[in-house]
C-alpha positions as CSV (number, residue, x, y, z in Angstrom):
1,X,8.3,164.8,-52.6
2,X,11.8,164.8,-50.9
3,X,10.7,168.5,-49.7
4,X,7.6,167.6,-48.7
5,X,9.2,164.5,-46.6
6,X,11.3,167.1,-44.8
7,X,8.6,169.3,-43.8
8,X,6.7,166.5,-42.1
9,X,9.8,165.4,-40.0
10,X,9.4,165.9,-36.6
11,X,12.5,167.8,-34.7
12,X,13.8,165.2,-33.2
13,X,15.6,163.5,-36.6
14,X,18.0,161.5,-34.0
15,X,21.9,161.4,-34.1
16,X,23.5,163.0,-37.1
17,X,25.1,160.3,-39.4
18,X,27.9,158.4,-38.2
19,X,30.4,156.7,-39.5
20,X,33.5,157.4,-42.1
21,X,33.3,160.6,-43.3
22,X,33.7,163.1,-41.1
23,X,34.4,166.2,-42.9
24,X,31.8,168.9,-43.6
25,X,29.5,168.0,-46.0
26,X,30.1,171.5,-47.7
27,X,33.6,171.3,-47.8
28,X,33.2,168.6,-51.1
29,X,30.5,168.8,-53.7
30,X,30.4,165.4,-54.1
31,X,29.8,164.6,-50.2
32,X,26.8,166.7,-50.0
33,X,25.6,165.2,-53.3
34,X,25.5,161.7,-51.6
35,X,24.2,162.8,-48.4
36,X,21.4,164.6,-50.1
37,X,20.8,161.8,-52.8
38,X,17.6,159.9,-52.1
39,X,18.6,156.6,-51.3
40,X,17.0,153.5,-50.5
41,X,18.8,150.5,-48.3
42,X,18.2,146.8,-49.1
43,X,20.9,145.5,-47.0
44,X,20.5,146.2,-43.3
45,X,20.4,144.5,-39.7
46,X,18.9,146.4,-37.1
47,X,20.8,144.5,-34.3
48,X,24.1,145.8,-36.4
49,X,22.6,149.6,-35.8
50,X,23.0,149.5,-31.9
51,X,25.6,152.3,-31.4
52,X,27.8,151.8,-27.8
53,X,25.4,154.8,-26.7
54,X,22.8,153.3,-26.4
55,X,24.3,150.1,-26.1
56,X,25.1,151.4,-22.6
57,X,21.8,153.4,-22.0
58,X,19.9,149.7,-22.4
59,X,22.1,147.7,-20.2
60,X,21.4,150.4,-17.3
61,X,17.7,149.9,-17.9
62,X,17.5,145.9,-18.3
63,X,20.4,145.8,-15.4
64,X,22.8,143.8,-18.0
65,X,26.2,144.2,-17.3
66,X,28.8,145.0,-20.1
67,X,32.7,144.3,-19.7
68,X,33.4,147.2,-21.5
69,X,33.8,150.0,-19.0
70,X,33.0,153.6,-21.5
71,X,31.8,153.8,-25.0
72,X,35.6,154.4,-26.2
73,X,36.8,150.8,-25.0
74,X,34.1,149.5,-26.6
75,X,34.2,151.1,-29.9
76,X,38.2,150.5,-29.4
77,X,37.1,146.4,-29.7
78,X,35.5,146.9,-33.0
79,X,38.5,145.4,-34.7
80,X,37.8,142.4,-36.7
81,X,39.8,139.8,-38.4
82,X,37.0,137.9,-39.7
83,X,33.3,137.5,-39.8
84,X,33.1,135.2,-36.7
85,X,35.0,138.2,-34.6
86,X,32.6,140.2,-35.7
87,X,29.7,137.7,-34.8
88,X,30.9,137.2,-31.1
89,X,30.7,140.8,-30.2
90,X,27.6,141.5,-32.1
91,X,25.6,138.9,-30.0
92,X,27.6,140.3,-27.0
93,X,25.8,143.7,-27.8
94,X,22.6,141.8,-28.7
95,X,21.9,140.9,-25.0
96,X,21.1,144.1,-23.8
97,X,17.7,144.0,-26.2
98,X,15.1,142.5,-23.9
99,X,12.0,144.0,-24.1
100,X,9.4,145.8,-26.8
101,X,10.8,149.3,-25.8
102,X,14.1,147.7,-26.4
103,X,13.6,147.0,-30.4
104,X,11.4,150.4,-30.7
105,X,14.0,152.4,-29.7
106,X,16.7,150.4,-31.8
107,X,14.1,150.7,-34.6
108,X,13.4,154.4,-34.5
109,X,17.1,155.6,-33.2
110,X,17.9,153.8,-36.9
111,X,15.3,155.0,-39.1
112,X,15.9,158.8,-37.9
113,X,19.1,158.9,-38.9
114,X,18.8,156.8,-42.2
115,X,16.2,159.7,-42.6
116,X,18.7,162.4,-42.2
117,X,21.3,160.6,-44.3
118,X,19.0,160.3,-47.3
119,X,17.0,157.2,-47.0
120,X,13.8,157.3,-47.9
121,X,13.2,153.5,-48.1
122,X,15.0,150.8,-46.4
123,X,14.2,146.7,-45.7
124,X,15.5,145.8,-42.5
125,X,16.8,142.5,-42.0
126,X,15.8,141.0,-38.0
127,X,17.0,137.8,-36.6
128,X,14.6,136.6,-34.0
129,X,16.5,133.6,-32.8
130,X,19.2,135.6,-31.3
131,X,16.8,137.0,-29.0
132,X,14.3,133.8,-28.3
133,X,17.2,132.2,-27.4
134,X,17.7,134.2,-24.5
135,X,14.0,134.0,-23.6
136,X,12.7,137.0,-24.8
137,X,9.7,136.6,-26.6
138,X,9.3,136.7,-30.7
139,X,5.8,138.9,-30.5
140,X,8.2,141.1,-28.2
141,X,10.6,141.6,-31.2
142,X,8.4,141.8,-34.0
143,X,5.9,144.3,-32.2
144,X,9.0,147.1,-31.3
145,X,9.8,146.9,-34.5
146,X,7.0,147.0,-36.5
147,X,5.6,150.1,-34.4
148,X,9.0,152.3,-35.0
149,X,8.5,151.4,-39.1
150,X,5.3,152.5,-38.8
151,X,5.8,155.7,-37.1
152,X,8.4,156.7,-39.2
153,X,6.5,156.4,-41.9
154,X,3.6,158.8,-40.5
155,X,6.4,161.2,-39.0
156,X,9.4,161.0,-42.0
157,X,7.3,159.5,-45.1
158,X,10.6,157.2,-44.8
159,X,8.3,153.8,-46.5
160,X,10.1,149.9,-44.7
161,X,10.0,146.1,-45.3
162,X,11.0,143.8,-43.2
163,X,12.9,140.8,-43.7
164,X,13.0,137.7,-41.0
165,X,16.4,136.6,-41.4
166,X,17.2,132.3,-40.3
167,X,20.7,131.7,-38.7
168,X,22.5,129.8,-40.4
169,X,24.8,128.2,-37.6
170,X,21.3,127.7,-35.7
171,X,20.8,124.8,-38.3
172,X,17.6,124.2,-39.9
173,X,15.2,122.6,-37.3
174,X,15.6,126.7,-35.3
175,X,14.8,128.2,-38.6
176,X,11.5,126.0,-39.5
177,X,10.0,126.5,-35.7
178,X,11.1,130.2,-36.3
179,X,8.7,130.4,-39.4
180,X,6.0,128.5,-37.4
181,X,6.4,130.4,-34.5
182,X,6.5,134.1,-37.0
183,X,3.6,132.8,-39.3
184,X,1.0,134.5,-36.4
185,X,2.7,137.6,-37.1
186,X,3.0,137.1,-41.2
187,X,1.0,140.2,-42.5
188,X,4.2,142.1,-40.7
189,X,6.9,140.2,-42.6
190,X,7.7,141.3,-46.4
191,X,10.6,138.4,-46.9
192,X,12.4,135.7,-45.2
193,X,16.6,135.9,-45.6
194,X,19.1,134.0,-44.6
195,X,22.4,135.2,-42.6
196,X,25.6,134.7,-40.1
197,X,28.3,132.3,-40.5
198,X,28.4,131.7,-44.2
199,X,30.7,128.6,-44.6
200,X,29.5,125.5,-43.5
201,X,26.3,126.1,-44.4
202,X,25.3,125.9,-47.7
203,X,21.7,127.1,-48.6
204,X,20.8,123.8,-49.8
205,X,20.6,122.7,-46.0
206,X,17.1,125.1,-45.8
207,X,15.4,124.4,-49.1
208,X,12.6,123.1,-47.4
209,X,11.9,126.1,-45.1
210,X,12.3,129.0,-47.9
211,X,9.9,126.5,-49.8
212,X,7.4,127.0,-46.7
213,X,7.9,130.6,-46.5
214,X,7.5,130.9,-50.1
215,X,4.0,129.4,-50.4
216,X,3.0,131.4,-47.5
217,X,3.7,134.6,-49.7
218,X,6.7,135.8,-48.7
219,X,9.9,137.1,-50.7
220,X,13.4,135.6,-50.5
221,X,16.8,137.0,-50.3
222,X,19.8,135.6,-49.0
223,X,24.0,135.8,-47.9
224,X,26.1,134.3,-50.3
225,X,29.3,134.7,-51.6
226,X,30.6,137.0,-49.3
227,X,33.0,134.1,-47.0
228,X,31.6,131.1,-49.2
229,X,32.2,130.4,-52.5
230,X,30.4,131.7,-55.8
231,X,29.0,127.7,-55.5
232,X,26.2,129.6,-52.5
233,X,25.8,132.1,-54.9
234,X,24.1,130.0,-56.8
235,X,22.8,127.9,-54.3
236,X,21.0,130.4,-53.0
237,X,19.4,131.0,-56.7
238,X,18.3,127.4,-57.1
239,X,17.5,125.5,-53.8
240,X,15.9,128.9,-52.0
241,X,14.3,130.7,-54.7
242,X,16.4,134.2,-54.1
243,X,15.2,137.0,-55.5
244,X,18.3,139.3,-54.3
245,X,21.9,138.0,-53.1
246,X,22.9,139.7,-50.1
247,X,26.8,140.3,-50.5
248,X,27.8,138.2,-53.6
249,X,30.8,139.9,-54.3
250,X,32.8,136.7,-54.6
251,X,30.7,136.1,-57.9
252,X,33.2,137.6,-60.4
253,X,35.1,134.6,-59.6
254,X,32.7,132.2,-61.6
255,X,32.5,134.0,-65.2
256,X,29.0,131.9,-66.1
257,X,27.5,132.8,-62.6
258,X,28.2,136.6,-63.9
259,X,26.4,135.8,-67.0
260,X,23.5,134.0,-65.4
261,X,23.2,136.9,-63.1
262,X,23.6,139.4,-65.9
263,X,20.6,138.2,-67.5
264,X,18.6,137.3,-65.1
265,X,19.0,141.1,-63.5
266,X,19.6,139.4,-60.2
267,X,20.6,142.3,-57.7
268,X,23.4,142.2,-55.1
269,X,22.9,144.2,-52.0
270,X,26.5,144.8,-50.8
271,X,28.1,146.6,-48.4
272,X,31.5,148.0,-49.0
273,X,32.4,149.3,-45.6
274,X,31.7,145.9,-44.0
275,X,33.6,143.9,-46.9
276,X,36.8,145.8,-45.6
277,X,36.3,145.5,-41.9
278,X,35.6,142.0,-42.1
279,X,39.0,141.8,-44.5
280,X,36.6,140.2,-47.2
281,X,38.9,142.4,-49.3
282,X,42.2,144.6,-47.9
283,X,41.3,147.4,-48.6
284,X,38.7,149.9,-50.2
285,X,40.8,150.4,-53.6
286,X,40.5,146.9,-54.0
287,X,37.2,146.5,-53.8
288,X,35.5,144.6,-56.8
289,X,32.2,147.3,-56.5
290,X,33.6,148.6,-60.1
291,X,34.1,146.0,-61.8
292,X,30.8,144.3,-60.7
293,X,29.2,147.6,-62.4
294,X,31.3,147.8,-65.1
295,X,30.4,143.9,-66.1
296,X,26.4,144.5,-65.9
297,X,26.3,143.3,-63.0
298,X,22.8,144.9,-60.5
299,X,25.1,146.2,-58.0
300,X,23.4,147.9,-54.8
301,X,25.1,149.8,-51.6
302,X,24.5,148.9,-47.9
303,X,25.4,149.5,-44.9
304,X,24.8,146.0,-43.2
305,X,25.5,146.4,-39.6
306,X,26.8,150.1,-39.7
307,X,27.7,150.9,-35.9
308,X,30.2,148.4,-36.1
309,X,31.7,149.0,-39.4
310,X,32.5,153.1,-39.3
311,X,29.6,153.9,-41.6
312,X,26.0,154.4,-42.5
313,X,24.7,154.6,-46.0
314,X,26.4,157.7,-47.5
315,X,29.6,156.9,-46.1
316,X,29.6,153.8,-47.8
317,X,29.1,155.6,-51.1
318,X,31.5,158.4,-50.3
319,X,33.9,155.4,-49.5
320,X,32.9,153.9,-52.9
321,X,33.3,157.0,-54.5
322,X,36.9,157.4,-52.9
323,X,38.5,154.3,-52.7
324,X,37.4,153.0,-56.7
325,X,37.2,157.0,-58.2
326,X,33.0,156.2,-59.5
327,X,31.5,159.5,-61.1
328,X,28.3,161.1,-60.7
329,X,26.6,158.7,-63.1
330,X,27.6,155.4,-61.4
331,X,26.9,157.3,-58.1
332,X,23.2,157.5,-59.5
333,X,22.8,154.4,-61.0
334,X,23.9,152.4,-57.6
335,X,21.3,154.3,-56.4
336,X,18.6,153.6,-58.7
337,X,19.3,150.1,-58.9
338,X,18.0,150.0,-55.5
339,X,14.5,151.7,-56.3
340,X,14.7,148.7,-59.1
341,X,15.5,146.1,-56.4
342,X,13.2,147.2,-53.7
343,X,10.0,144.9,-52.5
344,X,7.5,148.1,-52.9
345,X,4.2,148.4,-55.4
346,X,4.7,150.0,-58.5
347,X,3.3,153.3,-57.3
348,X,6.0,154.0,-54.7
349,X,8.4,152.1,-57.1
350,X,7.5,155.2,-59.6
351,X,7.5,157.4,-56.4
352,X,11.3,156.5,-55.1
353,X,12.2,157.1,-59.5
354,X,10.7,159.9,-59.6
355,X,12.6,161.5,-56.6
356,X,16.3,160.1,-57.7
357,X,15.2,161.5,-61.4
358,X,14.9,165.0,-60.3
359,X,17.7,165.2,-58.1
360,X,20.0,163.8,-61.1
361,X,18.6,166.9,-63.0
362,X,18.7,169.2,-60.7
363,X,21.6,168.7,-58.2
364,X,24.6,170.8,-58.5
365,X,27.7,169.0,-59.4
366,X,28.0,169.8,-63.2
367,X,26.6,167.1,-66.0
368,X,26.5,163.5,-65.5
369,X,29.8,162.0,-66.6
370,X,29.5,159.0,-69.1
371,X,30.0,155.7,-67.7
372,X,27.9,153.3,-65.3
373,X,25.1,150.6,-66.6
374,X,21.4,152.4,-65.9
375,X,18.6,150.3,-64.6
């Protein structure tokens, strides 16, 4: 199938793959086993794809001016002490997205070169309420993006879901007139999520409107426990219904959430690139991604918002695989934890299995070394 996928791309596949590992994917057996790996992405916000490029390219079009004055002082900003940092320039870069072209070409500059990094399903987190806040309109958003994920389905085979995600500093009355306001367009949404500034809000606050979004057939996932406290981990469980924890890497911290989580085979969608740039943790080698594994734990890689943390999907594995020494076996069980987490049918389900299960028997690399928890 992954051959098949290839010869139906079309020659433009976009930029090549960006991010934090820049040496030749020949020159290391293990980077071209990643980069080749089929690989699906839970974890992803299409506003956190807009490269400087065309960053720059959009504000010329929409007449939006930028203070940064070339691609290098920009990317020279992307420097972050904290998630709020981060926030601040993100919605910065946000204003330049203004019309339906606007979020098509966001959409399709992103899913051509998750395509040529591997990806062959991904669920793409949105946040409408950054943009209808600056008057642009919500059938504007939904419609660009929708129409990329479609065509890069006919053109790539690369299969999408896509998650409406609330803002959680925009407080709950935004995020109910939000769902109102997106119900008109619910045959295009596959979930509801919840994101931004962590602390301070607590998921309790929007029980009600993942209980709306619920009965109206829609999945649930939210951030927790990346800045907050196991405590929204668990929140997030009980008073909104989550189905998948975005982040949780501050669960190890509660030894009966890890249990509950254990058993329940909740998975965690997190991103180890943007944990370090956001100085979640200090560095890479202390990442807790093993030991999350290593105690049973559903553990999933992401990028999150990849063109301003150094890395798309397979550089986040390669950093994985760096930084905390994982072997080919825990390589391919991140991965198929994904195919196990993913909002598809059980035919592609088998589809996206199938694929990972004859690349693990057929990639060069040597046997799989014992260790990691399968799916």
């Amino acid at each position: 199938m992954i051959g098949e996928m290839r010869e139906r791309a079309t020659g433009d596949s976009g930029p090549p793959p960006h991010g934090g590992d820049s040496e030749p994917a020949g020159h290391d057996p293990l980077v071209a086993f990643v980069r080749a790996m089929p690989k699906v992405e839970l974890h992803l916000h299409l506003e956190g794809t807009l490269e400087p490029e065309l960053m720059f390219e959009l504000a010329r079009r929409n007449g939006v001016p930028l203070r940064f004055a070339t691609v290098e002082e920009m990317r020279g900003a992307y420097d972050f002490s904290a998630l709020g940092d981060f926030l601040r320039l993100y919605y910065e870069g946000a204003a330049v997205l203004q019309t339906e072209r606007d979020f098509y070409d966001l959409s399709r500059a992103y899913l051509h070169r998750a395509y040529a990094d591997g990806v062959r399903h991904a669920e793409v987190f949105f946040d409408p309420q950054t943009h209808t806040a600056r008057g642009v309109a919500f059938r504007d958003v939904v419609s660009g993006i929708h129409r990329a994920l479609v065509d890069a389905e006919a053109e790539l085979g690369l299969t999408s879901r896509l998650i409406m995600c609330f803002l959680r500093d925009a407080g709950v009355e935004s995020a109910a007139a939000t769902l109102t306001e997106a119900m008109e367009y619910r045959d295009l949404l596959t979930g509801v999520g919840l994101d931004s500034t962590e602390v301070g809000y607590p998921p309790e606050l929007f029980a009600g409107v993942f209980a709306t979004a619920r009965a109206a057939g829609l999945r649930a996932v939210a951030h927790a426990g990346e800045e907050g406290p196991p405590e929204y981990v668990r929140g997030a469980l009980d008073a909104l219904g989550a189905e998948r924890i975005d982040h949780g890497v501050r669960s190890l911290e509660d030894p009966a959430l890890v249990r509950r989580l254990v058993r329940g085979r909740v998975p965690l969608t997190v991103c180890p690139l943007s944990n370090v740039r956001l100085k979640v943790v200090p560095d890479m080698e202390s990442h807790p991604l093993r030991m999350m594994l290593e105690s049973g734990l559903v553990v999933t890689v992401n990028s999150d918002d990849p063109a301003y943390f150094g890395g798309y999907l397979s550089d986040n594995f390669r950093a994985v695989q760096r930084g905390l020494g994982l072997d080919r076996a825990q390589l391919l069980t991140l991965a198929a934890n994904a195919v196990e987490a993913a909002f598809v049918d059980e035919g592609r389900r088998a589809r996206l299995r199938a694929d990972l299960d004859v690349y693990a028997e057929t990639a060069p690399l040597g046997a799989a070394a014992p260790g990691g928890h399968g799916v």
